[in-house]
C-alpha positions in Angstrom: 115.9 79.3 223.5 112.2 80.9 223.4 111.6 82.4 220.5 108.9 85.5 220.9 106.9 87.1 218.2 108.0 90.0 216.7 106.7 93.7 217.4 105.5 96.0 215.1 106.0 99.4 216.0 103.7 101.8 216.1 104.9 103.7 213.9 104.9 101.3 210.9 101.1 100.6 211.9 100.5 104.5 211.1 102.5 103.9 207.7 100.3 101.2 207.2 97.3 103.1 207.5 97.9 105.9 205.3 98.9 103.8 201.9 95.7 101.8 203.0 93.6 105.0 202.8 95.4 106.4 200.3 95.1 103.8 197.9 91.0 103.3 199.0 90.9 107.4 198.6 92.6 107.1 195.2 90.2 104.2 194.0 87.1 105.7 194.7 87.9 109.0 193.4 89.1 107.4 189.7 85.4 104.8 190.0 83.3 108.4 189.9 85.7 110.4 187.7 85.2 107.0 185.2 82.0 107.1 186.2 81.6 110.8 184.8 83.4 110.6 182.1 81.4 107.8 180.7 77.8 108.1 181.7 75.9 111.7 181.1 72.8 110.5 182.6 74.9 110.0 185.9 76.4 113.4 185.4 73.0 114.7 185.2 71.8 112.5 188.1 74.8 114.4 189.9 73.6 117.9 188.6 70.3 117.5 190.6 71.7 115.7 193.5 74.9 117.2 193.8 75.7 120.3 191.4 79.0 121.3 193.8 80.9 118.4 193.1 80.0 118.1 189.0 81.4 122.0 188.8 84.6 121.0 190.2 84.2 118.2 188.2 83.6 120.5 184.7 86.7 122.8 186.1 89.3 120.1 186.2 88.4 118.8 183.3 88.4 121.9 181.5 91.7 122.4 183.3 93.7 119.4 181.8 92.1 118.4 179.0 90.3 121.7 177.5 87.1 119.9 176.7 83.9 121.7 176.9 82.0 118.8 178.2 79.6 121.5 180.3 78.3 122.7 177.2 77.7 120.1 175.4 76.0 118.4 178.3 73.8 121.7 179.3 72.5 121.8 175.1 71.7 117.8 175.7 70.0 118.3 179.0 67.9 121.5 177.5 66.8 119.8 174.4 65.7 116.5 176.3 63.8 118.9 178.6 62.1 120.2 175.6 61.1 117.3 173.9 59.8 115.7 177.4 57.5 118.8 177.8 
């Protein structure tokens, strides 16, 4: 008797897929949210690169944990300007 490989259907290919990119979507996303939680010079590095994506980033936080990170971080950022100038 032959014995012949078995098939994978399409559909489980698709399946798959998706927890693959989910799970590489998911990764990513909690490496920069650790990655602004933790560091403010990266948040600041993301204020002049990308200011669109810290916002969102200040509103969700706000949302579930109530901090007020944004102003603590804009009275840093203004008093290092300061002393620099």
């Amino acid at each position: 008797m032959k014995k012949y490989p078995k098939k994978t259907s399409g559909t489980l290919k698709v399946i798959k897929f998706t927890i693959i990119g989910e799970l590489l979507f998911a990764g990513t996303a909690f490496y920069f949210w650790w990655r602004l939680s933790r560091s403010q010079d990266y948040r600041y590095k993301m204020k002049e690169n990308h200011p669109a994506i810290l916002h969102y980033y200040y509103i969700l936080l706000e949302t579930v944990s109530g901090s007020s990170q944004k102003d603590m971080d804009a009275i840093q950022w203004k008093t290092s300007e300061t002393k620099e100038s």
